[in-house]
N, C-alpha and C positions, 0 to 999 in steps of 0.2 A: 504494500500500500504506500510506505514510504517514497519510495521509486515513481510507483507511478504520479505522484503529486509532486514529485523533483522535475521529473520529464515535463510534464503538463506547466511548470510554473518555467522551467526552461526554454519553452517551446514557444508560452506567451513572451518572454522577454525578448527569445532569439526575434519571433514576429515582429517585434515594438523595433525592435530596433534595425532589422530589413527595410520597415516602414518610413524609418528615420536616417539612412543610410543613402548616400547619393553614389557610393562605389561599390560596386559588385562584383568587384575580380576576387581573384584568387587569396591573393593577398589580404586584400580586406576580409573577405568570407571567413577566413583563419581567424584573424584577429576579432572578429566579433562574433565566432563560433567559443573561442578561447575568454573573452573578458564577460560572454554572456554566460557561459558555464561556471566561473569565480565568481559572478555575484548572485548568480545561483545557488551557488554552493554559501554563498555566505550570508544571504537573505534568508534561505529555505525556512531557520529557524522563528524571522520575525517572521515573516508571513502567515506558517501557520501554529502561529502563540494562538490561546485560549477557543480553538476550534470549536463552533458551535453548529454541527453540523445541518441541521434542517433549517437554520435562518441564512446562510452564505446567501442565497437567491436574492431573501429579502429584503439583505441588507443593501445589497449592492444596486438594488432597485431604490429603494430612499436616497442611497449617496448621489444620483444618477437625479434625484428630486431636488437635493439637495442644491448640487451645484448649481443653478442657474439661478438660483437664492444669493447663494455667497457672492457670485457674479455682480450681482442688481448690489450689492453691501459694495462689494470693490469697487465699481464705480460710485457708488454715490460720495464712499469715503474720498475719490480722488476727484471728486467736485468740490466737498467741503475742504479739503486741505489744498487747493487751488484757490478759493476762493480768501480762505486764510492769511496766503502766504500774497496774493495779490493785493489784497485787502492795504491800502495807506495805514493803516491802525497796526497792522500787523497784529488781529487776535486771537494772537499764540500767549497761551498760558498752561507748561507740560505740567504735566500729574502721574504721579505715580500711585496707582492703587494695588490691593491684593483684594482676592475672594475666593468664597471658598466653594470648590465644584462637587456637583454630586455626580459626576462622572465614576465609572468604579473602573473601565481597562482603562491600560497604557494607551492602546490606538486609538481611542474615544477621546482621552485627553491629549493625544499627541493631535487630532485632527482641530481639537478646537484651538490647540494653540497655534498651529497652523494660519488656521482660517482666520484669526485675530491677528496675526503679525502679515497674513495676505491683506487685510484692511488696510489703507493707508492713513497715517494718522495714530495708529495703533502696533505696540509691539510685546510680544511675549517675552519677559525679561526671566523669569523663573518658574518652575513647576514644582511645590516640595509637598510630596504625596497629594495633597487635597486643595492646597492652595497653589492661587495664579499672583504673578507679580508682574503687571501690563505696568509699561509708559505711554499715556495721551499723549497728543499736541493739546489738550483741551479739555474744559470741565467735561462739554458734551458729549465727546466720545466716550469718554470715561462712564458717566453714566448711562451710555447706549448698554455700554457692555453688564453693569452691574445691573442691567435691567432682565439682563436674563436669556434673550431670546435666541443669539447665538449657542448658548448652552443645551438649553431645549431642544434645540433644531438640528442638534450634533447626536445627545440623550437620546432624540428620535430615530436616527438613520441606523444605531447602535442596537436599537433598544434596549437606553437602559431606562427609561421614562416612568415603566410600570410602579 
């Protein structure tokens, strides 16, 4: 079973990265047969941490929701801090906040810190078990996040919401 989810997670990588390859000689073929098989080999373990087998489907269907959420958030955040930084006043005022997630995996909390330092204006400064340590440009960002809905919206794809 191992194997077969090495091959399958090898095969998707080799794919991504054919996809993303503009040389297809011999030489290149090697070389991206050879660094897709090493991160293969050195991924295999994060990939499949805390296996939850009959939800894969339907998570990967919310993340797939997901995205064009966090999208519509990255732009708007690089409206607001365009607008900011344009702004004669210039107002910028950074904040550093912490909060505490009810996230329970690592990849649940690796994606919203992720998707918080993807926002522009916003960055994930620490992670120490439960608690986040964000840097704003700004009260308002700050409080977008302490609002919660990034959280939830992550909680969801995950499910850990229940």
């Amino acid at each position: 079973m191992k194997f077969t989810k090495f091959l399958a997670l090898f095969v998707l990588l080799f794919s991504f990265w054919l996809l993303l390859s503009t040389f297809l000689d011999w030489f290149h073929l090697f070389f991206g047969l050879l660094s897709t098989a090493l991160v293969t080999l050195f991924t295999y373990d994060m990939v499949f941490v805390n296996e939850d087998r009959g939800n894969n489907i339907k998570k990967l269907f919310r993340f797939a929701l997901y995205l064009p959420w966090i999208l519509y958030q990255i732009i708007l955040a690089n409206v607001d801090v365009a607008k900011r930084v344009l702004d004669p006043k210039m107002p910028i005022d950074p904040d550093m906040i912490t909060f505490k997630s009810v996230l329970k995996t690592d990849l649940s909390k690796t994606t919203l810190a992720n998707s918080i330092t993807l926002t522009p204006g916003t960055v994930t400064i620490d992670i120490d078990d439960d608690t986040f340590l964000i840097h704003a440009i700004a009260k308002e960002p700050a409080d977008d996040l302490l609002e919660g809905t990034m959280e939830k919206k992550v909680a969801h794809v995950f499910m850990e919401d229940k």
